[in-house]
C-alpha positions as CSV (number, residue, x, y, z in Angstrom):
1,X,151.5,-7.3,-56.5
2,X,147.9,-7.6,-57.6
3,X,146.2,-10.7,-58.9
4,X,146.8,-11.3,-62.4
5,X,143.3,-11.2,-64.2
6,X,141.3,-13.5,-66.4
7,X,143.3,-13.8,-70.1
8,X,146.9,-13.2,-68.3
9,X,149.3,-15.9,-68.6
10,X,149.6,-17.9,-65.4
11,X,152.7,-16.6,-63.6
12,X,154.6,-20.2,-63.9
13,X,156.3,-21.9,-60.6
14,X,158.2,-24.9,-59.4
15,X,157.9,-25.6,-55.6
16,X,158.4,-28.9,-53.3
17,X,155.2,-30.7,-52.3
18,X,153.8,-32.9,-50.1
19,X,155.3,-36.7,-51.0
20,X,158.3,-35.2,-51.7
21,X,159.4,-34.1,-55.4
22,X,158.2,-30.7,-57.2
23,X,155.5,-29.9,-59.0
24,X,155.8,-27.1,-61.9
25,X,152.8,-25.4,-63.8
26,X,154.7,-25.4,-67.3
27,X,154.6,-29.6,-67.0
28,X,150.7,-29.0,-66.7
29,X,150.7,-27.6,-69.8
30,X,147.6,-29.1,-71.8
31,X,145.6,-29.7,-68.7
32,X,143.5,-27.2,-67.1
33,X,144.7,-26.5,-63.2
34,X,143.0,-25.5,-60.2
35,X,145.3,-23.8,-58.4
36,X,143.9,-22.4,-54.7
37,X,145.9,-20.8,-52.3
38,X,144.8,-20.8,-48.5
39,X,146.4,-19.3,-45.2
40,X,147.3,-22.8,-43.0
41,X,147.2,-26.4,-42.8
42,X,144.8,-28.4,-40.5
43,X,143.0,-25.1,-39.2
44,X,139.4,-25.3,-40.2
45,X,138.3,-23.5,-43.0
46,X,141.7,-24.4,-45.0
47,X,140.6,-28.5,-43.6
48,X,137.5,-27.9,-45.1
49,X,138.4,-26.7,-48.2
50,X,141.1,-29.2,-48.9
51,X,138.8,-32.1,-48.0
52,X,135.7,-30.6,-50.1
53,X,138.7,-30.5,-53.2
54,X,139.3,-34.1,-52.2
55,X,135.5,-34.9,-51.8
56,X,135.6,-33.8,-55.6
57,X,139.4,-35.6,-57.3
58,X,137.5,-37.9,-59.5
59,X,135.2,-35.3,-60.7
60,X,138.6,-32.9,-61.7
61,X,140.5,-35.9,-62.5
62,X,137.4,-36.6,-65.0
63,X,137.2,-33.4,-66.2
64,X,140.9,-33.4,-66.9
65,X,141.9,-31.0,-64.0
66,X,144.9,-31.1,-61.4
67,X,144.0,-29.3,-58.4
68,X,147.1,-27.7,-56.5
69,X,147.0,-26.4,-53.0
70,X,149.0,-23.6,-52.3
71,X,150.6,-22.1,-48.7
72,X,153.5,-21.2,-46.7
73,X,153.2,-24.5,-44.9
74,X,156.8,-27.0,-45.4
75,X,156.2,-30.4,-46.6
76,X,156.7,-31.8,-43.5
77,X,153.6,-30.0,-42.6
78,X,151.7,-30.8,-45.8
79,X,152.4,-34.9,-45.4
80,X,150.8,-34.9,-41.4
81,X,148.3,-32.7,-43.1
82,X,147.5,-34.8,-45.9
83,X,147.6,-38.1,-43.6
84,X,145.6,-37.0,-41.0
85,X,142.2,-35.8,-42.8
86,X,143.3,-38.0,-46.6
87,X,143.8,-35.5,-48.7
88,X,144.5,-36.8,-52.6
89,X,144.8,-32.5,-53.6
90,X,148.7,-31.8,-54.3
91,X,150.0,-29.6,-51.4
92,X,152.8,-27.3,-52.6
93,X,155.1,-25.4,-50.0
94,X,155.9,-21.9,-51.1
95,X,157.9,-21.0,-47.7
96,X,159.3,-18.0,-49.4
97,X,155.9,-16.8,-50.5
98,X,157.8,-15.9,-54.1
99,X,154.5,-17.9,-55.4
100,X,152.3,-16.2,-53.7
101,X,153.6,-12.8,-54.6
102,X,153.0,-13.5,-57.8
103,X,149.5,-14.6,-57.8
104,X,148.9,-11.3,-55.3
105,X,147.7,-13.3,-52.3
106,X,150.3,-12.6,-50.5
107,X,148.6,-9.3,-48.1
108,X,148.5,-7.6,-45.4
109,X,146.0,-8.9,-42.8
110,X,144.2,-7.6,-40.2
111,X,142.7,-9.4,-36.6
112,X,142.4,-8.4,-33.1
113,X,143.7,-4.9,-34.9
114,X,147.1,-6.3,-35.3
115,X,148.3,-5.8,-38.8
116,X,150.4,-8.5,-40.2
117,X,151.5,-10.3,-43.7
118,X,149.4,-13.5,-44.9
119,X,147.8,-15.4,-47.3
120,X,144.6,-14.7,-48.8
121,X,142.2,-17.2,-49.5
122,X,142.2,-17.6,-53.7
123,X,141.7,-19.2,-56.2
124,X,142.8,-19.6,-60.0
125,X,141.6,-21.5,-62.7
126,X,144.5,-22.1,-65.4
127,X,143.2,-23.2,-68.5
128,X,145.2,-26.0,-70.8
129,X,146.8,-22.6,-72.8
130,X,148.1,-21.8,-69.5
131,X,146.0,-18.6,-69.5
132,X,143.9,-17.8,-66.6
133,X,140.7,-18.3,-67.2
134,X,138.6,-17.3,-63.7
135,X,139.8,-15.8,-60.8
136,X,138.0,-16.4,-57.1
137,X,139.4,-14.0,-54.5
138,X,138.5,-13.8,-51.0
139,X,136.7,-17.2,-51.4
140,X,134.2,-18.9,-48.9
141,X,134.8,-22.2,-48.5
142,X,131.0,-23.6,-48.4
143,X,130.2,-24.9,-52.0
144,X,133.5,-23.1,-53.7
145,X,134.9,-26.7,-54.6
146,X,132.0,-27.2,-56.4
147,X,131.4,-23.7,-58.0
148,X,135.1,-24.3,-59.0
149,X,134.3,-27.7,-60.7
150,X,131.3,-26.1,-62.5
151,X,134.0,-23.8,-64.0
152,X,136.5,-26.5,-65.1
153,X,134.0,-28.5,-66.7
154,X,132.8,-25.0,-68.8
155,X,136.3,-24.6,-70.2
């Protein structure tokens, strides 16, 4: 599936995440969310960008934003994750990659010319109409957190 674009409705989801519990878009409605999906926990650019989103919670939480991070990781994975670097981002565990699927960043990848299925690095920012409001694919890590927060606070 391809990414849904700016103006589409978020595809909504409920998945497990890290603390135990679930955390659903449709009980966000009214808040914007920052939803950013990334290959695997504690390997270094998906470390770095989930402690540069951390770096930043006050600012979202100020700005009125929950910022979700999305991957195939369990929650088992997601609380050592968390724990170990002190993440305050929600980790959600989409082991069935439904989630991902439906954001489109779920792709085939290619390294060391071996083809295989993954996660692409993306982000989405869901505005409080539950629209989508900007779209980041392919992201970089350096200075996204705070493009992204830039973006929230123009909503």
């Amino acid at each position: 599936m391809s990414m849904p674009e700016p103006g589409a409705a978020a595809p909504d989801f409920t998945l497990p995440r890290d603390g135990g519990g679930t955390i659903a878009l449709s009980d966000l409605k009214g808040k914007p969310v920052v939803l950013y999906f990334y290959p695997k926990d504690d390997t270094p650019g998906c470390t770095k960008e989930a402690i540069a989103f951390t770096d930043h919670a006050s600012a979202f939480e100020s700005a009125g934003a929950v910022v979700i991070g999305v991957s195939k990781d369990s929650v088992k994975k997601h609380d050592k994750f968390r724990d170990k670097h002190g993440l305050s981002v929600i980790l959600a565990s989409d082991e069935e990659s439904d989630t991902c699927e439906r954001y489109g960043t779920w792709v085939e990848k290619n390294m060391y010319g071996k083809t295989y299925m993954g996660i692409q690095r993306a982000t989405f920012l869901i505005g409080a109409d539950g629209q989508i409001a900007r779209v980041w694919p392919k992201v970089k890590v350096p200075g996204h957190a705070e493009e992204v927060l830039e973006a929230v606070r123009s909503l």
